[in-house]
PLY file of the C-alpha trace (Angstrom):
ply
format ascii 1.0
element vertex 61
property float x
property float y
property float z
element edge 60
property int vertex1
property int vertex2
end_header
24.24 54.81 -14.21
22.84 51.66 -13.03
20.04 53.08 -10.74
19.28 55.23 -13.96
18.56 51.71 -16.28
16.74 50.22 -13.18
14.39 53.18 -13.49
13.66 53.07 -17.21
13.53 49.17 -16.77
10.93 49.61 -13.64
8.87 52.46 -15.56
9.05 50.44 -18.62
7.27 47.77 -16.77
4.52 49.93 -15.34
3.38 51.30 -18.37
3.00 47.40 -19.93
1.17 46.75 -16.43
-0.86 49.82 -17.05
-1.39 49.00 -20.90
-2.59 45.22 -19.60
-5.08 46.29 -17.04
-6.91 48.79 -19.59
-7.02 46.35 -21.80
-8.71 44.21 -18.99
-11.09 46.36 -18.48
-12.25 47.18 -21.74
-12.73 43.26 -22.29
-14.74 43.39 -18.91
-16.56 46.04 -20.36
-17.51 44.52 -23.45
-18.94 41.66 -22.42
-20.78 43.04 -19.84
-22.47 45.40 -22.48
-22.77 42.07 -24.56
-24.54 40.71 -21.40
-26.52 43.47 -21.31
-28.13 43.21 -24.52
-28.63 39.65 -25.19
-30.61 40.10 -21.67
-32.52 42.80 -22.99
-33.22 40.67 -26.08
-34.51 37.89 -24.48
-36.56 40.06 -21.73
-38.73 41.27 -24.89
-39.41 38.17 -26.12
-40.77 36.26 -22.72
-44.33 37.55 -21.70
-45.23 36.47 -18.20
-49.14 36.42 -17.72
-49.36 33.87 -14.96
-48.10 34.97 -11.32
-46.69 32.29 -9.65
-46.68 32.17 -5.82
-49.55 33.74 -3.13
-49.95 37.21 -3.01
-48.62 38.78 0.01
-51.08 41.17 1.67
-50.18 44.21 4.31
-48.96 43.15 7.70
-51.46 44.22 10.37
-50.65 46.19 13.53
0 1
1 2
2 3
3 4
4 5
5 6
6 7
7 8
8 9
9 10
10 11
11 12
12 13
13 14
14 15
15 16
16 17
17 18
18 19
19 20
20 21
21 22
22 23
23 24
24 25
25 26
26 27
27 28
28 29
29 30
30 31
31 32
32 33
33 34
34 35
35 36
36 37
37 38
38 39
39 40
40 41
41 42
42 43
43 44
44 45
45 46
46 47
47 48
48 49
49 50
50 51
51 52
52 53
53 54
54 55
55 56
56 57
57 58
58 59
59 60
């Protein structure tokens, strides 16, 4: 009987483990996606019309 509580007690535990990472990972999601968009948002506002830095030409043999 006690090996049969130890295994409801240990699954028990793995599902709240496996509830906690999910819910990791969605956060991680989220604000990646969050991230994402306020990059996109400010990528359409900034025009770049001056190139910094020398050109780089072809190597030659």
């Amino acid at each position: 009987m006690f090996e049969y509580e130890l295994h409801h007690l240990r699954s028990a535990e793995l599902i709240r483990e496996a509830q906690n990472d999910r819910l990791v990972r969605e956060i991680i999601r989220g604000r990646r996606a969050a991230r994402r968009e306020a990059a996109r948002q400010d990528g359409e506002s900034e025009v770049h019309t001056s190139r910094r830095g020398r050109l780089r030409s072809a190597r030659t043999a």
